[in-house]
C-alpha positions as CSV (number, residue, x, y, z in Angstrom):
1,X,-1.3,-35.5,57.2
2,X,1.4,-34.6,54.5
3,X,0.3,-31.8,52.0
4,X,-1.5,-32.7,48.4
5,X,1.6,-32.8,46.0
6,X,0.4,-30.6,42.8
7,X,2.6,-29.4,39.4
8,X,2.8,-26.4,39.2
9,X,0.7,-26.0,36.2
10,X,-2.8,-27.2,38.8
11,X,-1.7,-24.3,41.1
12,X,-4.7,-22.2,40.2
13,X,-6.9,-25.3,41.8
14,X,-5.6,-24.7,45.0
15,X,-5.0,-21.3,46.0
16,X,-5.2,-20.9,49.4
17,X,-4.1,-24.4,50.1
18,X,-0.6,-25.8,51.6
19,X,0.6,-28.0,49.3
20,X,4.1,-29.8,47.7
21,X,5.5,-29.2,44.3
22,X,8.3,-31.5,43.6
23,X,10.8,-29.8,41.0
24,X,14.7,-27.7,40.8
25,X,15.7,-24.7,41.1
26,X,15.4,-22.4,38.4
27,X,16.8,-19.4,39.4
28,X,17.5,-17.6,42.4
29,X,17.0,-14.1,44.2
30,X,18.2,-12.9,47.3
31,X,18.0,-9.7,49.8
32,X,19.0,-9.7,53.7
33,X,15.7,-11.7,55.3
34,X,13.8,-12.6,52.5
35,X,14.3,-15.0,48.9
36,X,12.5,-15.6,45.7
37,X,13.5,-19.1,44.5
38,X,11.9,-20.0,41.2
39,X,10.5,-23.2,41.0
40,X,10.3,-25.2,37.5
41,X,8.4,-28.7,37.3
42,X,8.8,-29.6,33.9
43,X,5.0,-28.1,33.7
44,X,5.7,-24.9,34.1
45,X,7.9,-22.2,36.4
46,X,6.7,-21.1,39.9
47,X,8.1,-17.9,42.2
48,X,8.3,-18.7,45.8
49,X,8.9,-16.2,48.6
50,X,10.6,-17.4,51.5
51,X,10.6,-15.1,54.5
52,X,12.9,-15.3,57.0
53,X,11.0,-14.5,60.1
54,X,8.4,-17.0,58.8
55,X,10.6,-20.1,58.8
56,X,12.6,-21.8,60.9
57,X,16.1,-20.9,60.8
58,X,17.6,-24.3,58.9
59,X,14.6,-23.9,56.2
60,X,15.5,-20.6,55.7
61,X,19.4,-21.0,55.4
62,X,18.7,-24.9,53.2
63,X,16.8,-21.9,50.8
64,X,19.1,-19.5,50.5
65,X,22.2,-21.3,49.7
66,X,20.4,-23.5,47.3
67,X,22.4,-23.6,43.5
68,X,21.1,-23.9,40.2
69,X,19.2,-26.9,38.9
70,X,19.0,-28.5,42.6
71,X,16.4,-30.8,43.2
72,X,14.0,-29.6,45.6
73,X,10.4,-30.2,47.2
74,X,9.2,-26.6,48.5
75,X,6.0,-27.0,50.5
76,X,3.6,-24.0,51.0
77,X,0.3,-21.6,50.4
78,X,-0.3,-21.1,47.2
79,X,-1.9,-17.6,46.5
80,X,-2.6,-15.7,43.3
81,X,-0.5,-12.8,41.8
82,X,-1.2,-11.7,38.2
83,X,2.6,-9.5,38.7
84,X,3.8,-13.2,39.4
85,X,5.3,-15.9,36.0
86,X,2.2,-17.6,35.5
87,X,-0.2,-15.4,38.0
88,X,0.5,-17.6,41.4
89,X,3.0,-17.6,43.6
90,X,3.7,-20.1,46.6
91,X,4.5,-18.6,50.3
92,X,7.4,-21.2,51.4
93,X,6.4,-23.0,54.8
94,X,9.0,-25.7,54.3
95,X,11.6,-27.3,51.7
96,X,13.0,-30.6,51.3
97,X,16.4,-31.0,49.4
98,X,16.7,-34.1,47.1
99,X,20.0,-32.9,46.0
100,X,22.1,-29.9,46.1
101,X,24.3,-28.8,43.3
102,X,27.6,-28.4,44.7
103,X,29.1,-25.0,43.9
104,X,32.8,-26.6,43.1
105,X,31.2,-28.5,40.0
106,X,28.1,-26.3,39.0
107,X,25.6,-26.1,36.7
108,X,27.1,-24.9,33.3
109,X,24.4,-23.8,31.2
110,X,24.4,-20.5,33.0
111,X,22.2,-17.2,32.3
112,X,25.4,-15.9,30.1
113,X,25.3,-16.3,26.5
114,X,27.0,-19.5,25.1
115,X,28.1,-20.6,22.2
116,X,25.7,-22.9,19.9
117,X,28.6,-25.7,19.7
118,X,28.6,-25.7,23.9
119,X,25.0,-26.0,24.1
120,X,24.9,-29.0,22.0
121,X,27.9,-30.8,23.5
122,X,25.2,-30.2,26.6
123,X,22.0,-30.7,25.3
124,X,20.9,-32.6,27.7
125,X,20.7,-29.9,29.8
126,X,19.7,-27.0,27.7
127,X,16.5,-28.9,27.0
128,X,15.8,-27.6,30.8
129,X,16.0,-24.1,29.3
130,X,12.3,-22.2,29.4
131,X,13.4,-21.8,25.2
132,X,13.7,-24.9,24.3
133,X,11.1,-26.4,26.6
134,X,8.7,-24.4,24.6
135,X,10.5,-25.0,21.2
136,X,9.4,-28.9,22.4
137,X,6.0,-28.4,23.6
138,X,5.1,-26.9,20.1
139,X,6.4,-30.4,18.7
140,X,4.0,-32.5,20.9
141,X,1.2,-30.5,20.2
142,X,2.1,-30.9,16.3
143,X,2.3,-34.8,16.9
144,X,-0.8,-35.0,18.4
145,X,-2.8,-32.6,15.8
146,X,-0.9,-34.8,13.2
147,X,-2.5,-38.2,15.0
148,X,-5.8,-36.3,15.9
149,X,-7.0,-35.2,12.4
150,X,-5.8,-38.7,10.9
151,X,-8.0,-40.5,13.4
152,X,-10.6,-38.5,13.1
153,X,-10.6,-39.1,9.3
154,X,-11.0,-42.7,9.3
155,X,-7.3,-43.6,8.5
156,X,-5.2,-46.5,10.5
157,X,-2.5,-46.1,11.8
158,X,0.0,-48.9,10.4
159,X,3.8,-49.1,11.7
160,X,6.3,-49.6,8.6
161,X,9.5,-51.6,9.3
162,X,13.1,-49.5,10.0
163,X,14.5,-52.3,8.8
164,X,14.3,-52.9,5.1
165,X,15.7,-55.3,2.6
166,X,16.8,-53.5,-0.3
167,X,17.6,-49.5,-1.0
168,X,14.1,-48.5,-2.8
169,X,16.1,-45.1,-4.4
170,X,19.3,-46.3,-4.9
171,X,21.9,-46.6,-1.6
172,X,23.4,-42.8,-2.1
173,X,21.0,-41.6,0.9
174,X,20.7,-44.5,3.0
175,X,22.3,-45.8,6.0
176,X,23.3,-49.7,5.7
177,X,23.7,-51.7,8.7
178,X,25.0,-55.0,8.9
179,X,21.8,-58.0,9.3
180,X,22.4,-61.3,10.7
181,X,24.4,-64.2,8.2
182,X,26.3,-61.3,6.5
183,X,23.2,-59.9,5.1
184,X,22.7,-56.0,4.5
185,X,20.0,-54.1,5.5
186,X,19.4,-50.5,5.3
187,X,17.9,-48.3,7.5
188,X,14.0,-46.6,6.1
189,X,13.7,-43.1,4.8
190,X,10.3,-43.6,4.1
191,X,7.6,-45.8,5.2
192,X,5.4,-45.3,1.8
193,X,6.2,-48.3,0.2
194,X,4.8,-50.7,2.7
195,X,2.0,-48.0,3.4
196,X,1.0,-49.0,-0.5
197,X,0.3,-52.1,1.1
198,X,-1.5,-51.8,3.5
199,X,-3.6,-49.1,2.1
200,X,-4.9,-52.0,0.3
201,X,-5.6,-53.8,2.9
202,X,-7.7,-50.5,4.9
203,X,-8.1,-47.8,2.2
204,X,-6.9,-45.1,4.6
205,X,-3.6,-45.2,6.6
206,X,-1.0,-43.5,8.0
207,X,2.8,-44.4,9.6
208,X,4.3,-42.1,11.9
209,X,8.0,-43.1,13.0
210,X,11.8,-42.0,12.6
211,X,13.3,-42.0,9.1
212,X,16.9,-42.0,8.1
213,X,18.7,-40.0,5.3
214,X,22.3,-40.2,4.6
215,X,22.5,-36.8,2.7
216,X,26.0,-35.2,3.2
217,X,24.2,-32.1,4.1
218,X,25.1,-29.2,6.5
219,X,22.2,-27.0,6.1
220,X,19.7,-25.3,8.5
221,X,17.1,-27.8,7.2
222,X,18.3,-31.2,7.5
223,X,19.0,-34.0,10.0
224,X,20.3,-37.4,9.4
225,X,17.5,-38.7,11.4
226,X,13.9,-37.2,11.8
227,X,10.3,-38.0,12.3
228,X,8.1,-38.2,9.2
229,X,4.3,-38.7,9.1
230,X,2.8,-40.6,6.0
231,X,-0.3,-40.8,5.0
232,X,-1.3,-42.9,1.9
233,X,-4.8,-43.5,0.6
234,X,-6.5,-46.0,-1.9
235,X,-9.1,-45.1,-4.9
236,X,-7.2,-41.5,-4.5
237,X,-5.7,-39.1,-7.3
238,X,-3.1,-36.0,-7.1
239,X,-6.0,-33.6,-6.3
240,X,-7.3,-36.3,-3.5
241,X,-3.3,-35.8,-2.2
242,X,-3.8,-32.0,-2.2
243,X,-6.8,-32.1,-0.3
244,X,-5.6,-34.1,2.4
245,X,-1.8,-32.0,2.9
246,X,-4.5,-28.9,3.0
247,X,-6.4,-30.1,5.2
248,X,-3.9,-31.6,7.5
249,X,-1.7,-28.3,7.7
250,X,-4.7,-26.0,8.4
251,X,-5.8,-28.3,11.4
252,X,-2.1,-28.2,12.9
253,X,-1.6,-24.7,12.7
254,X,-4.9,-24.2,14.3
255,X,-4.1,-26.4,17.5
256,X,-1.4,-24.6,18.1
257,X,-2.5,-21.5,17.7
258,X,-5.2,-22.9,20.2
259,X,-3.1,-25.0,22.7
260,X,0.6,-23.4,22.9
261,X,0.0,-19.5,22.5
262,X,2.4,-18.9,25.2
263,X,5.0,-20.9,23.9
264,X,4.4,-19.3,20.9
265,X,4.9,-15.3,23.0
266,X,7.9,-16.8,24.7
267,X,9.3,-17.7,21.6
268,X,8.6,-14.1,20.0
269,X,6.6,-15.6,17.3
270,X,5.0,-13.5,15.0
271,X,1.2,-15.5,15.4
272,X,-0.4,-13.5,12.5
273,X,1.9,-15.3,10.2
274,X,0.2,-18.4,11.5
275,X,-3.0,-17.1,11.7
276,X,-3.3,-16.1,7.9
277,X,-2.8,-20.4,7.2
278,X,-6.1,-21.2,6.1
279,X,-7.6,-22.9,3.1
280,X,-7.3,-22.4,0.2
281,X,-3.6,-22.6,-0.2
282,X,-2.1,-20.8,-3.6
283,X,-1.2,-23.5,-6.5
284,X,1.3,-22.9,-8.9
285,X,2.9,-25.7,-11.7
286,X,6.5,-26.2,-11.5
287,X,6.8,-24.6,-15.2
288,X,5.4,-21.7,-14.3
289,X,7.8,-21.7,-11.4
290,X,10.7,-22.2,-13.4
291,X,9.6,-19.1,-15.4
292,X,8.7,-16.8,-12.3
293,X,12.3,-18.0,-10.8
294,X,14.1,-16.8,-13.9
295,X,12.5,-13.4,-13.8
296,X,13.8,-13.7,-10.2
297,X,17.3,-14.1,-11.5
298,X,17.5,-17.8,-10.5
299,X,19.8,-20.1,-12.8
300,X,17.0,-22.9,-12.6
301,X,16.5,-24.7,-16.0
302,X,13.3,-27.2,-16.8
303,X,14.2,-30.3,-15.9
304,X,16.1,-29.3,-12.6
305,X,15.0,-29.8,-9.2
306,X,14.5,-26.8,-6.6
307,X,17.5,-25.6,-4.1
308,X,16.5,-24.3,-1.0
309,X,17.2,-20.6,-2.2
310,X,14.6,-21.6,-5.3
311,X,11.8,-22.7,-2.5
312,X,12.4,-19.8,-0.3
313,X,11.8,-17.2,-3.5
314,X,8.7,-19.0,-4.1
315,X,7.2,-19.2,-0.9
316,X,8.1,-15.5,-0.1
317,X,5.3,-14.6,-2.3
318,X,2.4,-16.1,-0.8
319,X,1.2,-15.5,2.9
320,X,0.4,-18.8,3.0
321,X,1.4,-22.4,2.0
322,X,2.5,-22.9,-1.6
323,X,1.7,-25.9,-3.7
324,X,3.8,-26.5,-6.7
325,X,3.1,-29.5,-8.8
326,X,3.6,-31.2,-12.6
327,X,7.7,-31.9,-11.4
328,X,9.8,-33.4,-14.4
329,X,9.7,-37.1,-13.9
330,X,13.2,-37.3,-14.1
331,X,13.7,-35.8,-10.6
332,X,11.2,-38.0,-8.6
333,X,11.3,-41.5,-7.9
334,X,10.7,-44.6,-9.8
335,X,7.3,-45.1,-8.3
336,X,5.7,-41.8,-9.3
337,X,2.8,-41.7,-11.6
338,X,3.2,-39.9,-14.8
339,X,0.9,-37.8,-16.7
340,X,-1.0,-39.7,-19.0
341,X,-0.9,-36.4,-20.7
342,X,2.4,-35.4,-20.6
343,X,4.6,-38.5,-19.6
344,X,7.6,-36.4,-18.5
345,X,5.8,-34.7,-16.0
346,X,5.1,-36.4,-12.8
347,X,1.8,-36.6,-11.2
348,X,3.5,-35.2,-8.0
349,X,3.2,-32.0,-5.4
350,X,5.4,-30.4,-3.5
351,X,4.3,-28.0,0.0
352,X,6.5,-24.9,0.3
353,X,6.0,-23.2,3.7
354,X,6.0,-19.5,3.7
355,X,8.4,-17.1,4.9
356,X,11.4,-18.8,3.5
357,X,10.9,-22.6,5.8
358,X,11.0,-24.6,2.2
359,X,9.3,-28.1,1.8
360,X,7.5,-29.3,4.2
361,X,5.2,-32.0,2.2
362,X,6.3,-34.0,-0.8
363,X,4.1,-36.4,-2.7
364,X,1.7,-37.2,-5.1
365,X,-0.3,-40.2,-7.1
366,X,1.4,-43.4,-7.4
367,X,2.2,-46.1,-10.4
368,X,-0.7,-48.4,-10.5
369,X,-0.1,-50.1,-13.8
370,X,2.2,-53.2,-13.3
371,X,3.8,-52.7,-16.6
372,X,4.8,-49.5,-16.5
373,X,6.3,-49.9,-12.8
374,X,7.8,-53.1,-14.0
375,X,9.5,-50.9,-16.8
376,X,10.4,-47.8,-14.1
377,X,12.0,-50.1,-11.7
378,X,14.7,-51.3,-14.9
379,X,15.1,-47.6,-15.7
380,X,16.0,-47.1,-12.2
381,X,18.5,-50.0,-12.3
382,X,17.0,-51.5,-9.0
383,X,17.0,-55.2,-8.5
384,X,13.7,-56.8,-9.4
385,X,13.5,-59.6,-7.0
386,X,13.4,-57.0,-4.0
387,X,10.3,-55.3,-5.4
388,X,8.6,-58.7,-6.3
389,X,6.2,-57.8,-3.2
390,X,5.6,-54.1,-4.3
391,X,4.7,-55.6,-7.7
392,X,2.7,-57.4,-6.1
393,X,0.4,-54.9,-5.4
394,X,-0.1,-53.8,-8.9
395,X,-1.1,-58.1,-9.8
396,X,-3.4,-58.3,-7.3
397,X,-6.0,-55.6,-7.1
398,X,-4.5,-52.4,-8.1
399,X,-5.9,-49.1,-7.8
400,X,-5.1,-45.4,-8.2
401,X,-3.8,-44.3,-5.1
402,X,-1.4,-41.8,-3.2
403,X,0.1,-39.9,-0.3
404,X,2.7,-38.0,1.0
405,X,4.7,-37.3,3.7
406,X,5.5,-34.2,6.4
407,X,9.0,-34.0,8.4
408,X,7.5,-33.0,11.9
409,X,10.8,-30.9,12.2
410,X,10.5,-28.7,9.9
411,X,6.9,-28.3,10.2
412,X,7.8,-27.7,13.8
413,X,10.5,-24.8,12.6
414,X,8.5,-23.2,10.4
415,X,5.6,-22.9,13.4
416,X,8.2,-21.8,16.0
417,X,10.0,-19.5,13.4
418,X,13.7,-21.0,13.9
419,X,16.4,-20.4,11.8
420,X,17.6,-24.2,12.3
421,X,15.9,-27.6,12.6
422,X,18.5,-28.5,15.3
423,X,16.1,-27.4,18.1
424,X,13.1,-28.7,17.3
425,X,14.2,-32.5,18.4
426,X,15.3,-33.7,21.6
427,X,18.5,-34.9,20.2
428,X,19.4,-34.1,17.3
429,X,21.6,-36.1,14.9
430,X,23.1,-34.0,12.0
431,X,25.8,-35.0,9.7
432,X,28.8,-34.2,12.7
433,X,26.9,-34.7,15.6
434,X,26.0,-37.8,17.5
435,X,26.2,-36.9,20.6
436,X,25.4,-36.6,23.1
């Protein structure tokens, strides 16, 4: 009877048992008769002890001249050792190589330091790295707080097209691809529009997919292509928006506190910064930011939109979230509502993370009124007959409503504590990298 094949991360189910983990090499130690292979699984990173005089003499010698990142089956007892990565180790009865690394073309990513540049030309690999492993474990368990709290909160999720007809803010940011019959299409950097829709159709959705942005920028916060929850929400006002991005950011930073501690300690996370994320979050109004900048020495005038240097001296203030609202309507887009009160303010917030990580959440209350919209979209100089649908919306049945929208990479930077976004994605794509 062949042994129960585990992961590595079940091993405290069967101590005492002989069983098979499937997995590669990690790393290897060596002295005389005995050898500590370490084992990773994509679940989680296992010491083995091989013993010379306990195996037969090819097991033994298949073991000891194994290379890095060979694929390998070890089969053994699995036995607990708080001393050992993970507290259990397995004592190696036998080991079956899938493939061996050959030592004339090895693995590069080696335990040396490289150079940024090399690790991305090979990121591929480095995603095997126990730093990046964790970096990307944080991200799922922010995707699936993200999906969690919006089911639990009676929204739909609704998929928005990548494909879309017309440049909603103007062509300057977006990626245009070539349709069929010589026809243009652009690629989305927001799925809002279409979520207006169909938040009149269920009152409550959200879309969750990639977004494009064709920004020229080479900065520590910004890829060309990311992920980008949006939730949008009918019969809701700014404050109804506020609520929600509250909500939302409290519940993720609580799962992860929960669920991915010891991603957290590998990545030498400071947790009480995450741990002082709770409700409510500090409010400011952007003309009281543009004051508090200018005592700050900031060049900011009203009317201007915020740098990155601009959001980090805000946030740096407050040990928590930071929401700035009231922007100049000048600086948002065409379909954002204005105050009734003070027209050339927008009816808009903005999310600053703390500790310098900037934006993370940008929205606010949308146009409802068909003529003003109408009136916005000439002001704009965007061709009317490609927002005959959105206006559509405002004929039939309009209400208040609004949203926003959270880049999961940034989010994920700011809970990892990275200097750059470029880790927290699989595969990143930045304005000179495509590859691999």
């Amino acid at each position: 009877m062949k042994p129960k094949r585990i992961t590595i991360s079940a091993a405290s189910q069967h101590v005492g048992e002989t069983v098979s983990i499937p997995g590669w090499l990690y790393n290897l130690r060596k002295s005389g008769k005995i050898a500590f292979p370490l084992l990773r699984d994509g679940t989680g990173i296992m010491q083995c002890v091989a013993v010379k005089s306990a195996l037969p003499e090819p097991v033994f010698d298949a073991i000891k001249d194994l290379t890095q990142e060979s694929s390998v089956i070890f089969t053994g007892k699995i036995r607990a050792d708080e001393r050992a990565p993970g507290g259990y180790e397995m004592d190696v009865e036998n080991v079956e190589v899938v493939q061996r690394v050959p030592e004339a073309d090895p693995y590069p990513i080696t335990p040396k330091e490289h150079g940024v540049d090399f690790l991305m030309d090979h990121r591929h690999l480095w995603l095997r790295s126990q730093r990046q492993h964790a970096i990307l474990g944080v991200r799922h368990e922010v995707i699936r707080a993200v999906r969690d709290y919006f089911d639990s909160n009676g929204f739909t999720l609704v998929d928005t097209p990548i494909f879309t007809p017309a440049a909603c803010e103007g062509t300057t940011t977006l990626f245009e691809v070539n349709y069929f019959e010589d026809e243009k299409a652009y690629l989305a950097q927001s799925g809002q529009l279409y979520n207006e829709a169909t938040a009149a159709a269920f009152g409550k959705v959200y879309c969750f997919g990639p977004t494009f942005r064709a920004e020229k920028s080479k900065t520590r916060r910004h890829l060309t292509e990311f992920w980008m929850v949006e939730p949008e929400m009918a019969y809701a006002a700014l404050e109804d928006v506020k609520q929600v991005a509250e909500e939302m950011i409290v519940f993720v930073v609580g799962r992860v506190l929960e669920k991915r501690r010891a991603e957290l300690k590998l990545l030498e996370r400071d947790v009480s910064k995450l741990e002082a994320i709770q409700a409510p979050f500090p409010r400011m109004s952007y003309d009281d930011a543009v004051k508090f900048l200018q005592s700050k020495g900031s060049e900011i005038q009203w009317g201007g939109d915020f740098g990155g240097a601009d959001e980090t001296l805000l946030s740096q203030e407050h040990d928590r979230p930071l929401m700035v609202d009231g922007y100049p309507s000048s600086v948002k887009a065409f379909y954002m509502q204005p105050n009734p009160e003070r027209p050339e303010v927008a009816m808009c917030v903005d999310v600053l993370a703390p500790e310098g990580y900037g934006e993370v959440i940008g929205g606010g209350q949308r146009i409802h009124d068909y003529d003003l919209l109408l009136r916005r979209i000439g002001e704009h100089h965007l061709p009317k007959d490609a927002f005959e649908w959105y206006l559509d919306l405002r004929r039939f049945g309009t209400v208040p409503h609004g949203g926003f929208g959270m880049g999961i990479e940034r989010c994920v930077a700011w809970l990892c504590g990275l200097e750059h976004v470029r880790e927290t994605i699989a595969f990143p794509r930045m304005l000179y990298r495509l590859r691999p």
